[in-house]
C-alpha positions as CSV (number, residue, x, y, z in Angstrom):
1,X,98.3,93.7,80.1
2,X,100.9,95.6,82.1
3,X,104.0,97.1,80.6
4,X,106.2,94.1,83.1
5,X,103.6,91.0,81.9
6,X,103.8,92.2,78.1
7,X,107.9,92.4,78.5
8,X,107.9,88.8,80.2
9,X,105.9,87.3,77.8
10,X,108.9,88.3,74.7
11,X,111.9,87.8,77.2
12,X,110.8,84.1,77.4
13,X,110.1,83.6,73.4
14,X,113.2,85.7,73.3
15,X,115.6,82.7,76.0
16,X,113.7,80.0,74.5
17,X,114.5,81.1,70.4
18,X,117.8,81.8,71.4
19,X,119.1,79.2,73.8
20,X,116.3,76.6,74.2
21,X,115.4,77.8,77.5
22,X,111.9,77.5,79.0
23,X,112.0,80.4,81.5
24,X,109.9,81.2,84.7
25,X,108.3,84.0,85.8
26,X,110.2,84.4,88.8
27,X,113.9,84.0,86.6
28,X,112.9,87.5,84.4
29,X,114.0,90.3,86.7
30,X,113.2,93.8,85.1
31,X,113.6,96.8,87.3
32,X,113.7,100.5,86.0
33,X,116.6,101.4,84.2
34,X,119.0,103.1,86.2
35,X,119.7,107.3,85.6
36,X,123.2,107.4,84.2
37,X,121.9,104.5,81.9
38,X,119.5,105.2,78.6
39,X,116.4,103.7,78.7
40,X,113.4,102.6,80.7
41,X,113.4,99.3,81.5
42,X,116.3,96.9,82.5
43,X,116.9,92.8,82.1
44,X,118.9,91.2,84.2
45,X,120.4,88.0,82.2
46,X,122.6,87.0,84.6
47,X,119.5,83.9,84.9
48,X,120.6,82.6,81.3
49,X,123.8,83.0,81.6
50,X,124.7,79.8,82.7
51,X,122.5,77.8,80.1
52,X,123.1,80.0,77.0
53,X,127.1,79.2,78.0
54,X,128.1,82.7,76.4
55,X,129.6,86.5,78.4
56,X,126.7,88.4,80.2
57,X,127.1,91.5,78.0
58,X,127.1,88.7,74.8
59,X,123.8,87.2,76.1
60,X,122.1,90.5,77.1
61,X,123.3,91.9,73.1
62,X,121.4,89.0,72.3
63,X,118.3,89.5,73.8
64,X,118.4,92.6,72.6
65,X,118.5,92.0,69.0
66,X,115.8,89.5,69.0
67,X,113.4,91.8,71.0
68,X,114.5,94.9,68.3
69,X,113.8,92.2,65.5
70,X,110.6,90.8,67.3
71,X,109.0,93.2,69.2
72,X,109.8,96.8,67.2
73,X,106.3,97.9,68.3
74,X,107.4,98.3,72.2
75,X,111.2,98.4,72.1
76,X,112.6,101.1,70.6
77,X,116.3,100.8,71.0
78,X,118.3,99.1,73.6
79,X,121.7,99.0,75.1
80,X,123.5,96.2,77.0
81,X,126.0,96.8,79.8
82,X,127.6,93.6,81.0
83,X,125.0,91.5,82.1
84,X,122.3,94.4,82.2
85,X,120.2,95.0,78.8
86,X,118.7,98.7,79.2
87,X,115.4,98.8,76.6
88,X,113.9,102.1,75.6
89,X,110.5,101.8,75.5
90,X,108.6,103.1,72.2
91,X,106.4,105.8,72.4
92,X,103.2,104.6,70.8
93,X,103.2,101.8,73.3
94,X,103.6,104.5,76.6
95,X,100.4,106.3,75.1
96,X,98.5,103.0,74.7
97,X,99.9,102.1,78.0
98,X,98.3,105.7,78.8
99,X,94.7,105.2,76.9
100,X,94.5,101.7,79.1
101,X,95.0,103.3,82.4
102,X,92.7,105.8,81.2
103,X,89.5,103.7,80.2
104,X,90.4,101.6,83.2
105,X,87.8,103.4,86.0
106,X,89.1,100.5,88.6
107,X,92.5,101.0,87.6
108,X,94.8,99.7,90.3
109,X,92.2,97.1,91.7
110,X,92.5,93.4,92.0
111,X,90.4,90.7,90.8
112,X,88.1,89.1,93.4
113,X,89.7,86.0,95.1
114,X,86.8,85.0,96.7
115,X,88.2,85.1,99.6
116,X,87.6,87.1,103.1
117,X,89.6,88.2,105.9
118,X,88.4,90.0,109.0
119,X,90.8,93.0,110.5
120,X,90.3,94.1,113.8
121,X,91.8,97.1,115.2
122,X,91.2,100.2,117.4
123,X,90.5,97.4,120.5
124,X,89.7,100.3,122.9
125,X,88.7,100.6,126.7
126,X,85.7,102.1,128.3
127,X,87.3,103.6,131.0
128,X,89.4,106.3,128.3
129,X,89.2,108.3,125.5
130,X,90.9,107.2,122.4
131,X,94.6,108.6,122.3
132,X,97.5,109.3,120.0
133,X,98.5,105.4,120.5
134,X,94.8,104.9,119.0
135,X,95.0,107.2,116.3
136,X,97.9,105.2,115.0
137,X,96.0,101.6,115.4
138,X,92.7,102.6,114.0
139,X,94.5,104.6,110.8
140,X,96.5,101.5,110.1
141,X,93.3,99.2,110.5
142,X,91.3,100.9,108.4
143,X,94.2,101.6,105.6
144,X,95.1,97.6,105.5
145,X,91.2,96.7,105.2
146,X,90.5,98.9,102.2
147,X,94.6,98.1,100.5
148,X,93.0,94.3,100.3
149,X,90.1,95.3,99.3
150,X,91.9,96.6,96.8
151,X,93.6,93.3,96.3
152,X,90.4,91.4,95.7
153,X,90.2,90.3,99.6
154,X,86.4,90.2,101.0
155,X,87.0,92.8,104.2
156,X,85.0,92.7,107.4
157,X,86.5,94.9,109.5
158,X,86.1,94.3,113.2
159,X,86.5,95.9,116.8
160,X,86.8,94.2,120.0
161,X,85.7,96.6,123.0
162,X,87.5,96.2,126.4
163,X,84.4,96.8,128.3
164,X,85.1,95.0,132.1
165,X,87.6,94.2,133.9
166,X,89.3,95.8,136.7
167,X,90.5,99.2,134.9
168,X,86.6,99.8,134.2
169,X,85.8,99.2,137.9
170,X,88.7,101.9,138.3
171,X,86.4,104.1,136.5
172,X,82.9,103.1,138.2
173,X,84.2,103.2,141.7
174,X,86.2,106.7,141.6
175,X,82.3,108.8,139.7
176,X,80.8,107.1,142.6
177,X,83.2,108.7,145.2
178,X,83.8,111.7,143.6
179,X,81.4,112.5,141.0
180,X,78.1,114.1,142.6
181,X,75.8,112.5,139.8
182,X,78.1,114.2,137.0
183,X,76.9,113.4,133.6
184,X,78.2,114.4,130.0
185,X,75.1,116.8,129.8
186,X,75.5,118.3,132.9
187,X,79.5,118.8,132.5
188,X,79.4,119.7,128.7
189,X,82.0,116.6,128.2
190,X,82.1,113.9,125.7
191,X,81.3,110.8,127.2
192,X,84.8,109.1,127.2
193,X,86.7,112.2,128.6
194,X,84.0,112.5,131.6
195,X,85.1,108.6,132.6
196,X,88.8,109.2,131.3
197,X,88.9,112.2,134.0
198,X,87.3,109.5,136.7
199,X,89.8,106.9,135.7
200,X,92.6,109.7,136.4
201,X,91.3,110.3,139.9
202,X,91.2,107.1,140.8
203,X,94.9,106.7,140.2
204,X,95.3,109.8,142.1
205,X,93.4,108.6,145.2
206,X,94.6,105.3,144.7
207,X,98.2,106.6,145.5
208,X,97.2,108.9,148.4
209,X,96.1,105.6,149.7
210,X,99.6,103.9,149.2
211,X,102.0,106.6,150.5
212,X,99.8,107.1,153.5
213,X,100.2,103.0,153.9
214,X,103.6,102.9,153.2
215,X,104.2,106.1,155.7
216,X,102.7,104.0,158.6
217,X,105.8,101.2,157.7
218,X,103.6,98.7,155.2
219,X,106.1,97.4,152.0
220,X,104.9,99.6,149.1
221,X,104.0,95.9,147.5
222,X,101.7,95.4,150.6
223,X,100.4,98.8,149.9
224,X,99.3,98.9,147.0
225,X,97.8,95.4,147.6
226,X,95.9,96.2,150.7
227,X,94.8,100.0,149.3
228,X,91.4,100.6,150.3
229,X,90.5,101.4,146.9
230,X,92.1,98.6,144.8
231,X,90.1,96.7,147.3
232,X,86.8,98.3,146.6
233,X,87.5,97.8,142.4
234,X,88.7,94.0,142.5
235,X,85.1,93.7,145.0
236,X,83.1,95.5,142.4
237,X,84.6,93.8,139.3
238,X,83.8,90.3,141.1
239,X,79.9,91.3,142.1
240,X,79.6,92.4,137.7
241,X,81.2,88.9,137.0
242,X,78.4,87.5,139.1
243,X,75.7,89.9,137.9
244,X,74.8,92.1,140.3
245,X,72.1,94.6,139.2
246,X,73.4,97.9,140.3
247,X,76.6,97.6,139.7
248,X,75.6,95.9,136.2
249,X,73.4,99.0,135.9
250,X,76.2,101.6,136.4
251,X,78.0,100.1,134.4
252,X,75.5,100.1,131.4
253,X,75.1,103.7,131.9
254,X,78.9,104.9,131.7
255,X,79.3,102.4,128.7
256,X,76.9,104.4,126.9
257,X,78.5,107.9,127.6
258,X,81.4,106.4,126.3
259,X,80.3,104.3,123.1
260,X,78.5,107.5,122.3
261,X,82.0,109.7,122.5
262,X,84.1,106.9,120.5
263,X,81.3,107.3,117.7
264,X,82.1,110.6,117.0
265,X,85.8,110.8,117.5
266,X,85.5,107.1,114.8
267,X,83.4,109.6,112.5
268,X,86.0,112.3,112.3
269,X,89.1,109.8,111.7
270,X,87.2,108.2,109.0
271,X,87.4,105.0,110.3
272,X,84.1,102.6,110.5
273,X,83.6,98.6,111.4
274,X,81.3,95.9,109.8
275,X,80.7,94.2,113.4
276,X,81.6,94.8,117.2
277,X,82.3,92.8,119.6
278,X,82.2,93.3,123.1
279,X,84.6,91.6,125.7
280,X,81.6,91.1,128.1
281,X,80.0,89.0,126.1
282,X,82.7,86.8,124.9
283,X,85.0,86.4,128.0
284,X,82.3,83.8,128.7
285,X,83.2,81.7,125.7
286,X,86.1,82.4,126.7
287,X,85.7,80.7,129.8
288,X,83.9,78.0,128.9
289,X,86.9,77.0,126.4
290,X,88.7,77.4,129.4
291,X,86.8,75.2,131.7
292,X,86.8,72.1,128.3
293,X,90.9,72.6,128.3
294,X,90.9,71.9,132.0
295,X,88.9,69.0,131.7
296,X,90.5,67.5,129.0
297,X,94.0,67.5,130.5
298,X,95.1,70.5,128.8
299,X,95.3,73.3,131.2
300,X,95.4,72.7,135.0
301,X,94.6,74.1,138.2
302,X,96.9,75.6,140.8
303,X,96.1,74.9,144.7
304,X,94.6,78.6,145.0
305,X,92.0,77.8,142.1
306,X,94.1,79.6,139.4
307,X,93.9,77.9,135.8
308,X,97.3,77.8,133.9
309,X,98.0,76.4,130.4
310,X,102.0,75.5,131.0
311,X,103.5,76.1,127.7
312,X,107.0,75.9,128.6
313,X,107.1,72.2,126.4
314,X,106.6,75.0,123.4
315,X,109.4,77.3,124.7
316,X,107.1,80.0,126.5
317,X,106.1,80.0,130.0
318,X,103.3,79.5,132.3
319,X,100.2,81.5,131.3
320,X,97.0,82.4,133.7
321,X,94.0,82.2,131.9
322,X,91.3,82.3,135.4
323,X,92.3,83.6,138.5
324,X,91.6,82.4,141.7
325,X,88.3,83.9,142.2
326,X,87.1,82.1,139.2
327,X,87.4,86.0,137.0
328,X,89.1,86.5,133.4
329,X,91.8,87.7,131.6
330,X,92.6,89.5,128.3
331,X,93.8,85.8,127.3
332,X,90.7,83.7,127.9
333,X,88.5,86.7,126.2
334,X,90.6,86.6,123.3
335,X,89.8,83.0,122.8
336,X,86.1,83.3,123.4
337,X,86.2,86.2,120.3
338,X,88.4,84.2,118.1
339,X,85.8,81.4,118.3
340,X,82.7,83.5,118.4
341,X,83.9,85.1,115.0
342,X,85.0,82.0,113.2
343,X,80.9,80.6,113.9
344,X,79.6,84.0,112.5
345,X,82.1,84.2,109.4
346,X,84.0,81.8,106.9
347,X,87.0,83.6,107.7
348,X,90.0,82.5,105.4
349,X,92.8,85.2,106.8
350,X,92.0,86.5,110.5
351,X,94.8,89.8,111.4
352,X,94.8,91.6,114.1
353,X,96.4,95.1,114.5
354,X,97.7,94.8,117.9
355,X,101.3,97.0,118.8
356,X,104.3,95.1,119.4
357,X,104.1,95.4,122.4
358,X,101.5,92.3,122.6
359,X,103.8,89.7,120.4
360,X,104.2,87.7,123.0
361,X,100.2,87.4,123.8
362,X,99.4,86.8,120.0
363,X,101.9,83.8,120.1
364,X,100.4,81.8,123.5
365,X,96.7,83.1,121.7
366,X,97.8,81.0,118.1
367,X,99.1,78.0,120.8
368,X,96.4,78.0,122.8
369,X,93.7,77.7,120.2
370,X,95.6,75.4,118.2
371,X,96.1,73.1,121.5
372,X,92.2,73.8,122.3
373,X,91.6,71.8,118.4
374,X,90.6,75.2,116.4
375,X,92.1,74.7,113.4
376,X,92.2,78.1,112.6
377,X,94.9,78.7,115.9
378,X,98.0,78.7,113.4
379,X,96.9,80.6,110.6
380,X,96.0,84.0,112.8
381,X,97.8,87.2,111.9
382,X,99.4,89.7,114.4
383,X,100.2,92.8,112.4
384,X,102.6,94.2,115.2
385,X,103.4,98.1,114.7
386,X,105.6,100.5,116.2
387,X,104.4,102.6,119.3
388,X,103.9,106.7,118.9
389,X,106.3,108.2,121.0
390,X,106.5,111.8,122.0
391,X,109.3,114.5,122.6
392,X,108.4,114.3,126.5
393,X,108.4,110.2,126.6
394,X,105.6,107.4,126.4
395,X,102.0,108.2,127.2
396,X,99.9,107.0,130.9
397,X,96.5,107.5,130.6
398,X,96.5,106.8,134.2
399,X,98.1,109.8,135.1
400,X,96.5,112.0,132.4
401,X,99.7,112.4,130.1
402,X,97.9,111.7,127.2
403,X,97.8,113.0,123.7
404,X,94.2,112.8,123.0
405,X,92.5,111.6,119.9
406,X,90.2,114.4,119.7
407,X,92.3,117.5,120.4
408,X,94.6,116.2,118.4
409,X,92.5,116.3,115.6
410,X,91.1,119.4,116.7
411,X,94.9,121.0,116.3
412,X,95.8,119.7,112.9
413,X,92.5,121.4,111.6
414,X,93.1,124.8,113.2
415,X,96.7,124.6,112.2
416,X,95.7,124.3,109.1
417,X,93.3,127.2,109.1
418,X,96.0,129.5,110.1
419,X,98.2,128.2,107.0
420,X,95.6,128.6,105.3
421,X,95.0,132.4,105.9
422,X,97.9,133.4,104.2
423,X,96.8,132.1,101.2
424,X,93.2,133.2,101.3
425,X,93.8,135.9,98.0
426,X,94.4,132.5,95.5
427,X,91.0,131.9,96.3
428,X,89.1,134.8,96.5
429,X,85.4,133.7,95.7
430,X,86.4,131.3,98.4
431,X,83.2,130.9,101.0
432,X,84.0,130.2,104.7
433,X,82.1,126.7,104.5
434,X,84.3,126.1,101.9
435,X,87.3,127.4,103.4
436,X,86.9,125.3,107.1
437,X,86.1,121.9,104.6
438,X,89.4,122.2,103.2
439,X,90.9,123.1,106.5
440,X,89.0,119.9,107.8
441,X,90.7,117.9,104.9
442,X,94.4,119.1,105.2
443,X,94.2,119.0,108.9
444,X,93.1,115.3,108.6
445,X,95.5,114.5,105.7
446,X,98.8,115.5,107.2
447,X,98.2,114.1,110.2
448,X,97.2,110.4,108.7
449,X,99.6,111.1,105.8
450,X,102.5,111.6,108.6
451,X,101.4,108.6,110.8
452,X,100.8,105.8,107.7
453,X,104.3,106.9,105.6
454,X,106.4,105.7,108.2
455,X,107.0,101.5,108.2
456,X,104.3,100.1,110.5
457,X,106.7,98.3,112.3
458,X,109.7,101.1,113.8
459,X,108.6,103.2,116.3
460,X,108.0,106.8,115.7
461,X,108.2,110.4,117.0
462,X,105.0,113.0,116.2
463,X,105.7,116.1,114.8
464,X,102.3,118.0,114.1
465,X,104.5,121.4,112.8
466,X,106.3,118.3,110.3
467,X,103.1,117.2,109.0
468,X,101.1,120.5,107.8
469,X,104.1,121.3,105.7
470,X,103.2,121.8,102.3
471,X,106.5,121.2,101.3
472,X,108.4,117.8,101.3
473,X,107.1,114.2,102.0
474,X,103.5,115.0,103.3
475,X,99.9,114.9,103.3
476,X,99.1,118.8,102.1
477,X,101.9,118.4,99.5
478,X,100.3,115.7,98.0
479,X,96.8,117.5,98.2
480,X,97.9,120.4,96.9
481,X,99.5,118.7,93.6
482,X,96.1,117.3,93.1
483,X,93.7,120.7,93.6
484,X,96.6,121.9,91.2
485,X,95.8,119.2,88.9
486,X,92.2,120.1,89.4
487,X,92.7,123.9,88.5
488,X,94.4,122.8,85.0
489,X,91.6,120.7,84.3
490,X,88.7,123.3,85.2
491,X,90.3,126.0,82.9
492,X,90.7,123.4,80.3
493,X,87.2,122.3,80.9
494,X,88.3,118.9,81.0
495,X,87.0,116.4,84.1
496,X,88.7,113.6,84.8
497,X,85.1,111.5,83.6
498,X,86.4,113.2,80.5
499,X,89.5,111.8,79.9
500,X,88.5,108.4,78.3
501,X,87.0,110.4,75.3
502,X,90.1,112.6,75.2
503,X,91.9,109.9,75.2
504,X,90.4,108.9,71.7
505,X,90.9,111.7,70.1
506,X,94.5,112.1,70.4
507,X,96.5,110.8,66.9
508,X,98.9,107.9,69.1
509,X,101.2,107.2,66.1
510,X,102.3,111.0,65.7
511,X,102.8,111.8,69.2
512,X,106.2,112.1,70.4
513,X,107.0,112.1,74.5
514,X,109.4,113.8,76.2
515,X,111.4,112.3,79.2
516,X,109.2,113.9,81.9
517,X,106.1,112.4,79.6
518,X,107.5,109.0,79.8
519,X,108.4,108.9,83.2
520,X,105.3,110.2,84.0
521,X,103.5,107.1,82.7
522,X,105.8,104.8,83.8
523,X,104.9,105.8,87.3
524,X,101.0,105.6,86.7
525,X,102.4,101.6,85.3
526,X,103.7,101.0,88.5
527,X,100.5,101.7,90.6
528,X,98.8,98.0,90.3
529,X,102.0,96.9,91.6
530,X,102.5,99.6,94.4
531,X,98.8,98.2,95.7
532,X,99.2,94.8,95.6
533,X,103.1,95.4,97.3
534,X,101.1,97.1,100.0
535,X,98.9,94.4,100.5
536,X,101.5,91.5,100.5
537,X,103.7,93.7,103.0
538,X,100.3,94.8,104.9
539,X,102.3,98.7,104.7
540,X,100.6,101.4,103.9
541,X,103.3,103.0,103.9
542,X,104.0,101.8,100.4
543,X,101.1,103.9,98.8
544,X,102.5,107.1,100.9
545,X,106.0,106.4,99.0
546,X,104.5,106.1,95.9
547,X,102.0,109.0,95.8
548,X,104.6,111.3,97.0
549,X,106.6,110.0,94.5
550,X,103.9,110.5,91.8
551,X,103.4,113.7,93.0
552,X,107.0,114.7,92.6
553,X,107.3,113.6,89.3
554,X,104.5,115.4,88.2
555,X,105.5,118.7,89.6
556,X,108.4,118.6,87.9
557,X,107.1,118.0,84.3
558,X,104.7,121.1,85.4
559,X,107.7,123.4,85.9
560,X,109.5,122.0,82.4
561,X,106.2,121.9,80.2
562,X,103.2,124.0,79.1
563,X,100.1,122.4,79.5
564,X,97.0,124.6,78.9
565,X,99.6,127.1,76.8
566,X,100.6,124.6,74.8
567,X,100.1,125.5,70.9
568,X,99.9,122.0,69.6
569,X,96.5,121.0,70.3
570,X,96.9,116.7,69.7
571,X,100.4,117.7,72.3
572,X,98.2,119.7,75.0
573,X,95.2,117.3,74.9
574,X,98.2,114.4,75.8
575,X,99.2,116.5,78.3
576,X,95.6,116.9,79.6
577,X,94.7,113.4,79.6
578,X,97.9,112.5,81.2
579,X,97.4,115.5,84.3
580,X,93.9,113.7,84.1
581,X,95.3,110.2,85.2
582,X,97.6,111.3,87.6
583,X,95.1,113.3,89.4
584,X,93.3,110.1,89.5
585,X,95.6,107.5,90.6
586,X,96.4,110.3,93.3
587,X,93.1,109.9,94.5
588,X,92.7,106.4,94.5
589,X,95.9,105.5,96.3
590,X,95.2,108.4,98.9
591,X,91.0,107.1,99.2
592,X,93.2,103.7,100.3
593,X,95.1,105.5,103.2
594,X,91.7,107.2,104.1
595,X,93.0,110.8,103.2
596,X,90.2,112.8,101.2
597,X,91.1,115.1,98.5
598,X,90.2,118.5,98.2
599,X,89.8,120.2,94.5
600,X,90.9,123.7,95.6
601,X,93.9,124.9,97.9
């Protein structure tokens, strides 16, 4: 039992002894005692006030003697300041507290609900590599589906690829023009950077085409409309929709350069997916849901064979779902994957990581299935986050102004081997397979440490220099607080699969704490709350706050206290087993963001 349900259960035999009063869960508000105040916890009896007809500071003095009289084995001493009662917490119940945490190898986990919810994120296109915008959806995916796991949810985490459509066609119709058979073999590219480059040229042909149009006196509306090349795409995307074999072909073949790029950029993030789906097999659910709304009187067609669902009865507006030459939109896929996922899983919470830029479209989406009789259509989820921005403005990956995904990555690891270099003496049996791991790690780790410890939702400016700092709120901070935890414990000869059977051996009623001790272990107290905070919030950022936080803390009891020099052995094996658990809740709540943890810096 936590040190907040242990506290809750004497408050209420405390209100009801005192004053009669049968008290809630949800009426007990304990929060850490504030620092120019003594003590660890505080009670706010501001609650009981009323009932017990008496001052705060009377009530709160009240409290307090009953919980001293009652409950001498956790409270030590207590102090009450108006309506605030401030409890010092005994020692012996901090170590116990301690020893729990310790024999406890799922410390921090939920119970399993039973229940299971399906995340999808990453949602890319095959006509692009994945970019800085990407890096941010896939981290945040893959962080919310292992936080409730963590909370007892069932996770199947999901992608939907964007893999037709008229940006793909983009792609087709520009290595068909312009690219002389090139293939990722024969150009040394990854797949998705070989079509990303065609997609690029297209653009840039594309416009030729429109300034020469608009030269010769056509509206630059026209132009672009009557382009020779937008011409040739919208022709090619409507011969795939009717299954043309070469162009169904082509497009087979480019898919595959690119699936086979996004699986290895996926492998270095650290991100993975239970199933995939693919847009070009369920826009055609998606149409035929379509096609049953029409006929039933809920959608209707416009004189040039459009279909529109008019929503404007539901305050929104007029939304196309087919165009006039019978093709798709993102809309009428979406509905075809929302049903096709609901027949292959009991889903109980469906979310989709989606920027905010795409509210809008996840509110017609909920309407539109609701309206369509899936009764699943209110209960969907759009976890809307903030966009990346840069120093230089927002990214087009049509114009090539694009942080990519892989070079990206590529950066944070080589930055890191140059910090790393002037460092090299601390570890001088250090091997170089060793030495590029660890690079690989903190590279990785400030960059997602950086991207998750920001709020999900604000917007937010990438600064690489900002994120392989090892001092301050980030990634290789945190990492190297836990190698440093890591050294202690080798010298000691301790592991942290020791620490249970340290933990027995320590004499708990003789072992006084000092303030950094306590605190310390009131932080490790916190972490089941921190995780399931996380989950409730779907923030990541939550377990950033707290594992810097931890992080701090412990640092600062490491500059105050001998640990390994310490003369008192039952004092230095406390310390030990308590450097143990840190080290370990460290790990577990960085393992949730998807940052590894190396055991030498």
């Amino acid at each position: 039992m936590t040190l907040e349900e242990t506290l809750k259960q004497h408050v209420k035999a405390a209100v009801k002894a005192l004053y009669g009063i049968d008290a809630q869960d949800n009426q007990i508000q304990l929060q850490k005692t504030r620092p120019e105040f003594e003590g660890n916890i505080t009670l706010v009896v501001f609650p009981f006030v009323k009932l017990a007809r008496k001052a705060p500071a009377m009530v709160a003095d009240e409290i307090g003697q009953w919980l001293m009289a009652n409950s001498q084995s956790i409270i030590a001493k207590y102090n009450a300041v108006q309506g605030f009662l401030n409890m010092s917490i005994a020692d012996a119940f901090w170590i116990e507290q301690l020893e729990a945490i310790a024999a406890n190898s799922q410390y921090g986990e939920q119970a399993d609900r039973n229940q299971l919810m399906m995340v999808e994120y990453s949602s890319p296109n095959t006509n692009k590599p994945l970019h800085l915008g990407h890096v941010r959806n896939n981290l945040l995916g893959a962080s919310i589906a292992r936080i409730q796991e963590a909370n007892g949810w069932k996770v199947v985490k999901t992608n939907i690829v964007n893999d037709r459509g008229i940006h793909i066609c983009k792609s087709m119709l520009a290595w068909l023009k312009f690219g002389n058979g090139e293939t990722p073999e024969s150009s040394g590219k990854k797949g998705d950077h070989l079509i990303g480059d065609y997609y690029v040229r297209f653009d840039k042909e594309y416009r030729k085409q429109v300034a020469e149009l608009m030269a010769g006196g056509m509206s630059e509306d026209d132009a672009k409309r009557e382009a020779p090349l937008m011409k040739e795409a919208q022709a090619m995307l409507l011969k795939w929709e009717q299954g043309d074999k070469e162009v169904r072909a082509l497009w087979a073949k480019m898919n595959e350069w690119v699936y086979a790029g996004f699986d290895e950029t996926y492998k270095q993030m650290g991100v993975s997916f239970d199933k995939i789906y693919y847009e070009s097999n369920t826009y055609l659910e998606g149409k035929k849901e379509v096609e049953r709304g029409l006929s039933e009187g809920l959608f209707y067609r416009r004189e040039d064979g459009s279909v529109w669902a008019d929503l404007t009865g539901d305050g929104l507006d007029e939304k196309l779902l087919l165009r006039s030459d019978g093709t798709s939109v993102y809309m009428t896929q979406d509905i075809g994957t929302a049903k096709l996922r609901y027949q292959d899983y009991p889903i109980d919470k469906m979310v989709y990581v989606v920027g905010n830029e795409q509210e809008y479209h996840f509110k017609v989406l909920s309407l539109l299935l609701d309206k369509l009789g899936f009764p699943f259509g209110k209960e969907l989820v759009h976890f809307s986050y903030g966009m990346v921005e840069l120093p230089n403005g927002k990214m087009k990956s049509r114009e090539g102004t694009v942080v990519d995904a892989d070079d990206l990555m590529a950066q944070m690891i080589d930055d890191a081997k140059q910090i790393s270099k002037d460092k090299v003496n601390t570890l001088p049996d250090i091997t170089k397979e060793e030495a590029d791991e660890i690079a690989r790690i903190v590279g990785l780790g400030a960059l997602k440490y950086f991207i998750l410890k920001v709020d999900p939702r604000k917007n937010m400016l990438f600064n690489p220099e900002e994120s392989i700092d090892f001092n301050g709120n980030t990634g290789p901070f945190i990492q190297y607080t836990y190698a440093r935890i890591q050294s202690v414990l080798r010298k000691s000869q301790i592991t942290n699969q020791q620490s249970p059977r340290l933990c027995r051996s320590i004499e708990i009623a003789n072992q006084p704490l000092n303030e950094k001790e306590i605190a310390l272990i009131q932080r490790l107290t916190d972490y089941p709350n921190a995780v399931k905070q996380a989950g409730d919030e779907f923030s990541p950022a939550v377990l950033c706050n707290y594992a810097y936080a931890l992080a701090q803390e412990f640092n600062s009891f490491y500059h105050d206290y001998s640990i390994l020099n310490e003369a008192d052995e039952q004092k230095r094996n406390l310390r030990l087993l308590l450097s143990a658990e840190v080290a370990k809740v460290i790990k577990h709540a960085m393992s949730l963001l998807g940052i590894e943890m190396p055991d030498r810096m």
